[in-house]
C-alpha positions in Angstrom: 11.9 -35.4 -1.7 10.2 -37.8 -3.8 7.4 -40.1 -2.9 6.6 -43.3 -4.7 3.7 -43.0 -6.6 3.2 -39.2 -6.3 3.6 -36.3 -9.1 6.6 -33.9 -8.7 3.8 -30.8 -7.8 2.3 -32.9 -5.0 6.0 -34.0 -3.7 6.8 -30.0 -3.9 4.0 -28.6 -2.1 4.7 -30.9 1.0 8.5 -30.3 0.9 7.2 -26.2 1.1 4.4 -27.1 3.8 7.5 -29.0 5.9 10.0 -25.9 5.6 6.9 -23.7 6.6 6.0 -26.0 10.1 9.5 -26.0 11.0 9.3 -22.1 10.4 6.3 -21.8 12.1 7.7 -23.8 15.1 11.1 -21.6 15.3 8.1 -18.3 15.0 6.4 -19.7 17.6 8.4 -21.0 20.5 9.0 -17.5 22.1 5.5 -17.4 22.5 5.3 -20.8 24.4 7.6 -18.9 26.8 4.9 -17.0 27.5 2.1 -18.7 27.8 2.4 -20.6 31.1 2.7 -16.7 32.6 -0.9 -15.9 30.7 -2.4 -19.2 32.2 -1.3 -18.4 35.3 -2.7 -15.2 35.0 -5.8 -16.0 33.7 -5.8 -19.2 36.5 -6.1 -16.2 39.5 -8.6 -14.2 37.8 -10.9 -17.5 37.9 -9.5 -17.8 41.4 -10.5 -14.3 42.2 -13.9 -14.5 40.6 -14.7 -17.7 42.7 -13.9 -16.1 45.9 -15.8 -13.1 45.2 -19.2 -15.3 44.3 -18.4 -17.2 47.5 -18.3 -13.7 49.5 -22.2 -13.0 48.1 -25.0 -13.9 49.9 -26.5 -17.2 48.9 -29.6 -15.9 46.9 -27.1 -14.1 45.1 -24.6 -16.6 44.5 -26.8 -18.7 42.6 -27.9 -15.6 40.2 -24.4 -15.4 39.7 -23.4 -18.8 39.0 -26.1 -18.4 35.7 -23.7 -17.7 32.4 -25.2 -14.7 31.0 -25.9 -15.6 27.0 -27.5 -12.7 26.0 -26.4 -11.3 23.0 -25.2 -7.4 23.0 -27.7 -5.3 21.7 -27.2 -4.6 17.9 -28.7 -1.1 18.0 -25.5 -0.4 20.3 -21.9 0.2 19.9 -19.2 -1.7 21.4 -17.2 -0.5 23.8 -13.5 0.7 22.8 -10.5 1.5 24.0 -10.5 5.1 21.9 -12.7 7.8 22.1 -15.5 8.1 19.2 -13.9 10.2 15.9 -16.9 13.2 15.3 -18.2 12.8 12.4 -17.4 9.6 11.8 -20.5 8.0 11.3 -22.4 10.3 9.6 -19.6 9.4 6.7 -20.1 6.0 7.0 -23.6 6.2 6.6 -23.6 8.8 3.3 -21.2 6.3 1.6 -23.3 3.3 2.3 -26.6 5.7 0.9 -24.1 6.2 -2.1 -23.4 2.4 -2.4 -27.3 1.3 -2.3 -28.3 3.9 -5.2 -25.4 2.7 -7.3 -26.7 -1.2 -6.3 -30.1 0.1 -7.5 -28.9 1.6 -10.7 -27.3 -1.5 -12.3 
């Protein structure tokens, strides 16, 4: 491929970033299989979540209708899927008391 005008490095990269699309493309279309099934999915649960607002009384229903924006609390943990490792923390917390003496060192 060679474009009038252009050097042979900028003709090269967008011959690579072409063959990469197209990979990307052939990568990706089993995954556009999928998604109409996830929308789907996640179409009902919208469903389900409007007909269980509708089944609240009205003073509730408005409450409910407010997004609720407030942040998660940063003196919390998120939740996970796995229980909490013992003793992890307390190692995470020695090494970063380890890495702010050697930051106050230099």
């Amino acid at each position: 491929m060679r474009m009038k005008d252009f050097d042979s490095k900028w003709c090269d990269w967008v011959q690579k970033y072409i063959e990469k699309v197209s990979v990307g493309i052939r990568i990706c279309w089993p995954y556009s299989l999928l998604e109409p099934k996830r929308m789907a999915s996640g179409m009902a649960h919208f469903e389900k979540k409007k007909e269980a607002i509708a089944a609240l009384p009205e003073r509730l229903q408005a409450a409910a209708l407010i997004p609720d924006m407030t942040p998660f609390p940063a003196n919390r943990y998120m939740a996970t899927l796995t229980p909490p490792i013992e003793g992890y923390i307390e190692k995470v917390r020695d090494a970063a008391k380890k890495y702010s003496v050697k930051e106050k060192l230099r």
